[in-house]
N, C-alpha and C positions, 0 to 999 in steps of 0.2 A: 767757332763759338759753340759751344755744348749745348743743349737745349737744358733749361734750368729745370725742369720737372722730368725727371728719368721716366723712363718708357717701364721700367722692372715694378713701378708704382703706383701704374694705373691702373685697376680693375678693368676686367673685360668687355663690361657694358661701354665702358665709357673711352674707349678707343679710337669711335668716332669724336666725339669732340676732342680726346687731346691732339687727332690730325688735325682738326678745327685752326685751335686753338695756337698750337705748340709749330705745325709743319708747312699748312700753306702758304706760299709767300704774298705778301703785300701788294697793292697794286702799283707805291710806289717803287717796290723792291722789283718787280718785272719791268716798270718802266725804266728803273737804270740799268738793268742789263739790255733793254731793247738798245737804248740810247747808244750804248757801248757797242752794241751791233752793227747800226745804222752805218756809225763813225767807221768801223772797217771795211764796211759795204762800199760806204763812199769813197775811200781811201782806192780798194782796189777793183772798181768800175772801171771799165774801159783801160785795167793796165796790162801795162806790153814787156816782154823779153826780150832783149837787146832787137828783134826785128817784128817785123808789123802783123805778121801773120801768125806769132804768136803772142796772143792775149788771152786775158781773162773773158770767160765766156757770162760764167754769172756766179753770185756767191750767196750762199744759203744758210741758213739757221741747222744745227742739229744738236744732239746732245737732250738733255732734260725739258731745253727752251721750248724746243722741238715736240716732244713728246706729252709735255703738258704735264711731268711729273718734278718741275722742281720743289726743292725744301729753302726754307724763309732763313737757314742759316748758312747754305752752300751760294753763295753769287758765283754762277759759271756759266760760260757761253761755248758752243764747239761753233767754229764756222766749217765750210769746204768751200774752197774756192776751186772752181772747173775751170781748169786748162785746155785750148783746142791743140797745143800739139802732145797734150800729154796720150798714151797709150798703156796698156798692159803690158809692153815690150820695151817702154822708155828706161832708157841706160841709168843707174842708181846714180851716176856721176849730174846729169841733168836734173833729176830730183835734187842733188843736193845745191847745185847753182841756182836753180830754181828759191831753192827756201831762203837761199846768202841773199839774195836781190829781194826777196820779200821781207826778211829781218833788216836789211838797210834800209826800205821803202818805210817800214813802223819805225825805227828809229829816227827816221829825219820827217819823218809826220810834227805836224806844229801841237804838240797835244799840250804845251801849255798853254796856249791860245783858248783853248779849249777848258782848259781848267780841271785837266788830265794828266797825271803823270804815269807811266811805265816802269815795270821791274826789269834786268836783265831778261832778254829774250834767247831757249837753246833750244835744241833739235833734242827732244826724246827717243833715244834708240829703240824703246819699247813700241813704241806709235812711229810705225813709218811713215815719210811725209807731212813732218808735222815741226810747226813752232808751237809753242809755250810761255807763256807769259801772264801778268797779272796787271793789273791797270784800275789806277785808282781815280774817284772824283775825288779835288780838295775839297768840295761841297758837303762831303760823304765821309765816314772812316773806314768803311767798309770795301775792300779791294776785291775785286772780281777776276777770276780765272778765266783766261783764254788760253783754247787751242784750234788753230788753224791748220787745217788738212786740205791737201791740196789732192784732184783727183780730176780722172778722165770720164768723160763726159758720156756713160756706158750706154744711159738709156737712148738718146738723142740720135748717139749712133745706130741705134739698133735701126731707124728705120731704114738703113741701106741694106739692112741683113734683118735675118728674123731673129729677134732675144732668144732663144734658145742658144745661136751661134755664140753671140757672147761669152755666155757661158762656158761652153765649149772652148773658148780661146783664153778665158782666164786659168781654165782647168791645165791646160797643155802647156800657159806660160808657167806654172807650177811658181810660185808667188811664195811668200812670207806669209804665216796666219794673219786673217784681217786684214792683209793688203791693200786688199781688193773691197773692201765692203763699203769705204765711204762713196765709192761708185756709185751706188744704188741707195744715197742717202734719202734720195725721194721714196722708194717702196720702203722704205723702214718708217718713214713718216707717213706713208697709208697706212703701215700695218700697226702703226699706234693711233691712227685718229679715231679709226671705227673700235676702240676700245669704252666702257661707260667711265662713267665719271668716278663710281665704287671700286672700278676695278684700279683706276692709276690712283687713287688714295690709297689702296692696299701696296700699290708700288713703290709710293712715299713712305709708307710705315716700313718696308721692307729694308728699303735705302738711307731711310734713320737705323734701323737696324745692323745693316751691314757699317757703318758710316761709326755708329757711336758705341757700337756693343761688340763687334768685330774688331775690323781695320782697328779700331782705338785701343784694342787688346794684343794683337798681333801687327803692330804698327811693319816689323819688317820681314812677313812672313809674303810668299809669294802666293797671294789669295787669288781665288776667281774672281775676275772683273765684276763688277756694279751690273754690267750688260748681261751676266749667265746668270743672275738672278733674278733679273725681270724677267728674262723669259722663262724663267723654272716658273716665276709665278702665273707669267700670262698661262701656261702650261696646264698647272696645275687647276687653277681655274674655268679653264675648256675644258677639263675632263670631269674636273670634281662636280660642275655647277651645269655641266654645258651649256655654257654662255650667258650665265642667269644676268642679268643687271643688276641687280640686288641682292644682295646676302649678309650674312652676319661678320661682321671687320674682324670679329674674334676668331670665328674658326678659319676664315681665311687665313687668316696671320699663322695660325696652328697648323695648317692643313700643310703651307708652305714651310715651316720648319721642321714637321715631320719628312719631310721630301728632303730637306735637306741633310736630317739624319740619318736616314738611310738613303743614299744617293747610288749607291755601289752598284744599281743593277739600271739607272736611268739609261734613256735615250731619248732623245727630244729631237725631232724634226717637223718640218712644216715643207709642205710643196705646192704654195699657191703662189709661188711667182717664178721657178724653176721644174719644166716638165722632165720627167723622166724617163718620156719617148724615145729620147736622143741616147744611144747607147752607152758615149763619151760621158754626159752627165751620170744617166744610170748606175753605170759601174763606178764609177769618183764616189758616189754617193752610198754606195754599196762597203766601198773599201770603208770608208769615213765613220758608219754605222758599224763598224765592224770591231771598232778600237776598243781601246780600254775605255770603260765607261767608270763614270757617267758621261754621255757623248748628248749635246748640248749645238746644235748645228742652227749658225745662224739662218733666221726664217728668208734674211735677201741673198744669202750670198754660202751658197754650199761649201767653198774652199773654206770657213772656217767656224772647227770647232771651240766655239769660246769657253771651254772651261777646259781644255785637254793640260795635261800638266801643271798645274794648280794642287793645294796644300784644301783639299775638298774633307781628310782628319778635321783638321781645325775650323773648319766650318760645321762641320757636324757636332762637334764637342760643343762650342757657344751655341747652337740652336737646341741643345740637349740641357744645357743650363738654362735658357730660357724660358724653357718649356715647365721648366720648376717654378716659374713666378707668378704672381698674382694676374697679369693679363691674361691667361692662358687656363685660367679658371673662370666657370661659372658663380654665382651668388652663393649656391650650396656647396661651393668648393671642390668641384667638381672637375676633372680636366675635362675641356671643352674636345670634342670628340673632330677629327679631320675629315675633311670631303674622302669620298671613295675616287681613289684618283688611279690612272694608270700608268705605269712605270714607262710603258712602250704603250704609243696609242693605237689601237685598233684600227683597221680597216675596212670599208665594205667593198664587200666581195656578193657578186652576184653570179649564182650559178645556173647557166642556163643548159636547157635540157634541149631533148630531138620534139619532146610531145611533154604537153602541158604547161604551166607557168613555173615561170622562173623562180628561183628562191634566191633569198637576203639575208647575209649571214655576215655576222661582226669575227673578224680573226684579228690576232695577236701575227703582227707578219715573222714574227722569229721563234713561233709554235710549230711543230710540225704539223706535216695536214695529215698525220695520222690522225692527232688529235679535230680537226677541221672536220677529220670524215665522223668523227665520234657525236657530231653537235646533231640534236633532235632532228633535227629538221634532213639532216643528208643520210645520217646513218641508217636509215631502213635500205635506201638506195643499191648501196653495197652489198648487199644479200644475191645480187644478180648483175653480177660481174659487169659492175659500171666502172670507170675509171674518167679520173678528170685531166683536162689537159690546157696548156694555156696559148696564145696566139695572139701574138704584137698587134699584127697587124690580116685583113682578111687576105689569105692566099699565103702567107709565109709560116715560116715553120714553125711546129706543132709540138710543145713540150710537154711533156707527160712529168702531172704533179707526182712525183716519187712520195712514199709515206714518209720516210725518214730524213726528206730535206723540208725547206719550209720555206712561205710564199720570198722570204728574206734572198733562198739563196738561187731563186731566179730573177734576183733583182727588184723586186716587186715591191713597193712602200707606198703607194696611193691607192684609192677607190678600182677597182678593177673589174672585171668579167674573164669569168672563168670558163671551159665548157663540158661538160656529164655525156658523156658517150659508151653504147655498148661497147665491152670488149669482144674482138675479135680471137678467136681462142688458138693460140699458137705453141707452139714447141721450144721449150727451153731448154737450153744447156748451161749447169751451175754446179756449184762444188757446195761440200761441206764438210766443214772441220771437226775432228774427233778431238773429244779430249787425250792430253797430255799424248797429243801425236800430231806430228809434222806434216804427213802426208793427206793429200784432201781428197774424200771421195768423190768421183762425179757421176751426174744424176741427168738423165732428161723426161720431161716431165711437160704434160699440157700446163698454158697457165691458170686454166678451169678447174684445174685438181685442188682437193683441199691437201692442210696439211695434214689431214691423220695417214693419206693414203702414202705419205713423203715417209714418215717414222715407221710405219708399216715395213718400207722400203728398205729401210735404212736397217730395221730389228732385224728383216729378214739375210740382209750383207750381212751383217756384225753380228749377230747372232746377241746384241741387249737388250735386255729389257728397260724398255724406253719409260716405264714408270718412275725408275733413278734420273732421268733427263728430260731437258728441256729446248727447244730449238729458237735460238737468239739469231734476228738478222739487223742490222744496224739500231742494236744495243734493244731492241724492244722484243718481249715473248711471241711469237706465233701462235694463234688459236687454231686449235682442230678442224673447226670446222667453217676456219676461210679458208679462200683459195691462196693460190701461191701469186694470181693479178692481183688481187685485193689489197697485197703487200708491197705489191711495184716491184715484185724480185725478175730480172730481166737478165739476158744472157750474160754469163761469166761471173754473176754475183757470186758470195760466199757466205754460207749459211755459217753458225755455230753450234754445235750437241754440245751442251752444256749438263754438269751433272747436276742435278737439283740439291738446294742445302736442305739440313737436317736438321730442324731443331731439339 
């Protein structure tokens, strides 16, 4: 049922009341979807698979009900029911006996008794593990959507292993996207409780949006789920607000479909319930961060990105249209201006030295630290052949931050320490390539030399004048008067003498 007052018609200010008004549900409206709950809870309490040791362990609320952002015209419930023999290695043939014995069990339920009728119930091949169905009161005209997902019991297990391990074994059983995520349906319901009250109204307005202005337009287009929108928003609001509890409904609403139209360069992760200590997670989460973006990685469950192959065009086009209507303006008719948000969220990185106090410095992890070494605070540093290097753990092995890779591609995406060390001045052996010639010159060279003394070197071989040219090492210019450590250029690099343009 549409909501009879369009969202394209409400003035900015007044945003907050028509979520008021138009979006939150009833208290009778949440008591019958509780009810509807209860009734499957009880249903499959204490139920068993053809033998005794497998049962239902316990069955849970998720979905919107969950989360505290249902709308007053969507009646829908998600359950998960936790199976003790189920596994992350459990045979697809067992999941699907599994769902035939729980679709028989809802079928021969006495729901007239109850004053309840049922729609056909079928297995969604998009939603693995899962029935589908809608379930009516006669009391009521209003029918409510259920999905019931059936999943293993990830957290409960952990305490024989440490959660990390988990992980680890969901990664290597290399699973379907989302598989695996109703696992962890309790940390997705942590990680929306400690959310404010402004913020899940902004995620209702959002979900009326996708729901009535989207989806409603591109009814059979294969869009980004409901789920990589709330988190673009929770997203965008960590960054925009940094966690403010209160803000203006308008420029959230703006801030978040700016994000949506230009999407092309996102990356969204969270790593507060998966460490990236463990190498096996690290790298998974490295490859995953790596894809075509917009990459969108749910905050419980690393294996999946929920917006990867998705029609993300057509989400941008309708938030670009939207963007043209009366909500999305000030009184003076004004477009309401977006949160300063980040596309990729920074990290802190703390650099510690041999003498003195440490420094605190926000990076972009997929910047080079060429750039890194450029920020106020480091770049006097480098004037005396300091180089940074990084180290998992104390006593193991020591990587040295290269200029032209970036904290991204030694794995790195959370709060870190880094360490600023003299360098040690050694001798190197490296080539460089001449233009429009095949053959590479080689050179050996302290790594305390600047580069004037390199071109020097090179005019005096070749006999150019180096004022026609410029010396490129992993695509960035060389300055004079750094050194050749300054650059991370290390044995068997390859420089390039590039001719300089003309204008």
């Amino acid at each position: 049922m549409e909501s009879p007052l369009s969202l394209f018609d409400v003035p900015a200010e007044k945003l907050d009341a028509f979520i008021a008004h138009e979006l939150l549900p009833t208290k009778e409206f949440k008591e019958g979807v509780h009810d509807v709950f209860q009734e499957i809870q009880r249903l499959f309490h204490g139920w068993y698979l053809k033998a005794p040791e497998a049962r239902v362990l316990k069955v849970i609320k998720a979905g919107s009900v969950m989360d505290g952002t249902m709308l007053n015209y969507k009646k829908e419930v998600q359950v998960v029911v936790f199976l003790d023999y189920y596994s992350p290695r459990t045979e697809a043939s067992l999941h699907l006996d599994t769902l035939m014995l729980m679709k028989k069990s809802l079928l021969d339920h006495c729901w007239n008794d109850l004053d309840y009728s049922i729609s056909e119930i079928y297995v969604d091949p998009e939603v693995p593990s899962s029935l589908i169905f809608t379930i009516q009161s006669t009391m009521t005209s209003e029918p409510i959507d259920v999905v019931i997902l059936t999943a293993y019991n990830a957290l409960e297990s952990s305490h024989r292993t440490r959660p990390s391990e988990i992980y680890v074994d969901l990664i290597r059983t290399d699973g379907l996207p989302g598989q695996f995520s109703p696992y962890f349906i309790q940390l997705r319901k942590s990680f929306m409780r400690c959310l404010p009250v402004k913020l899940k109204n902004l995620l209702r307005l959002l979900k009326h949006w996708y729901l009535q202005h989207l989806k409603f337009s591109c009814p059979k287009a294969s869009l980004p789920p409901m789920y990589a929108l709330e988190l673009l928003t929770i997203y965008a609001w960590e960054t925009g607000t940094h966690q403010a509890k209160n803000f203006k409904m308008a420029r959230g609403f703006v801030s978040v479909l700016e994000f949506l139209r230009d999407h092309k360069d996102i990356c969204i992760y969270w790593t507060k319930y998966y460490s990236l200590q463990k190498q096996v997670i690290r790298d998974f989460v490295k490859e995953q961060l790596e894809r075509k973006r917009p990459v969108i990685l749910d905050p419980v469950d690393p294996t999946h990105n929920v917006g990867e192959g998705k029609r993300w065009d057509l989400v941008a086009q309708r938030a670009a249209q939207c963007l043209k209507h009366i909500c999305c303006f000030d009184k003076y008719n004004r477009p309401i201006k977006a949160w300063r948000m980040e596309k990729v969220r920074s990290i802190q990185v703390t650099v510690k030295k041999q003498k003195g106090e440490h420094l605190t410095i926000w990076v972009d992890p997929f910047s080079r630290i060429q750039q890194m070494k450029k920020q106020p605070k480091l770049a006097p540093l480098f004037y005396h052949q300091q180089y940074l290097f990084y180290q998992e753990e104390l006593g193991s092995c020591q990587h040295i931050l290269r200029c032209h890779c970036s904290l991204a591609d030694y794995g790195i995406f959370s709060d870190v320490s880094i360490f600023l060390s003299e360098r040690v001045n050694l001798e190197i052996h490296f080539h460089v390539k001449l233009p429009r010639c095949r053959i590479l010159d080689d050179y050996v060279m302290q790594s305390n030399d600047i580069i004037r003394k390199l071109k020097c070197m090179i005019e005096e071989k070749r006999g150019l004048f180096l004022g026609e040219y410029i010396l490129m090492f992993q695509g960035q210019k060389l300055k004079m008067n750094f050194s050749l450590g300054y650059y991370d250029i290390q044995e068997g690099d390859i420089l390039v003498l590039s001719e300089r343009e003309h204008l």
